[in-house]
N, C-alpha and C positions, 0 to 999 in steps of 0.2 A: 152708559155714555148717553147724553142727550141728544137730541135730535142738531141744533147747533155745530156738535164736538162732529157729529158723522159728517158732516159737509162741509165742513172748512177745510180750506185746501191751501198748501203753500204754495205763494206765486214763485216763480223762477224764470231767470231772464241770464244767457251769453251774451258778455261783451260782442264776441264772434257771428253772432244772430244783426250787430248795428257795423261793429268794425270788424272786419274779417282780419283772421289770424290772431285775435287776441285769447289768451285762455281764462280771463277772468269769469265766475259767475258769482249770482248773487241772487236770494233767496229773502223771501218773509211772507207775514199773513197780510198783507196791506199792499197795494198798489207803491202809496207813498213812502213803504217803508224799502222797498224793493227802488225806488226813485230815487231816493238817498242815497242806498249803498252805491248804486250807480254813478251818480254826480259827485260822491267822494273818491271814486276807480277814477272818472274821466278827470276831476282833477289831477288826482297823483301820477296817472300813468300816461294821461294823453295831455296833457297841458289844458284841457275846456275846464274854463271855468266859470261860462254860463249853460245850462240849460235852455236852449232856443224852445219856443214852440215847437217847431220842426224837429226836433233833437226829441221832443219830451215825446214828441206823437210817434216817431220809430221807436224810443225806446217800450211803449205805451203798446204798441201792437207787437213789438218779440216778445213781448211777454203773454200776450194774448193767445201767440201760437204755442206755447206751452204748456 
């Protein structure tokens, strides 16, 4: 395994960590790809269907605390 493969880590991020009481989560090797699944949960399940700044930067640090 390369040095690369040893460090790569998958992000993960709770709905529950921005909305409380929700049990969605969501996972991947990218920031923006972990952004995505997110923004297609907050449309289908919460009605948002923009991404604020402010929306992006809590979602942006739950997943930092992970």
């Amino acid at each position: 395994m390369s040095a690369p493969e040893q460090t790569k880590r998958t992000l993960r991020i709770a709905c529950d960590d921005v909305v409380p009481g929700c049990g969605f989560t969501a996972s991947g090797d990218t920031e923006e790809e972990v952004i995505d699944k997110v923004a297609a949960h907050a449309a289908h399940d919460h009605g948002v269907c923009e991404i604020t700044p402010e929306l992006a930067a809590r979602i942006k640090a739950a997943i930092a605390r992970r």
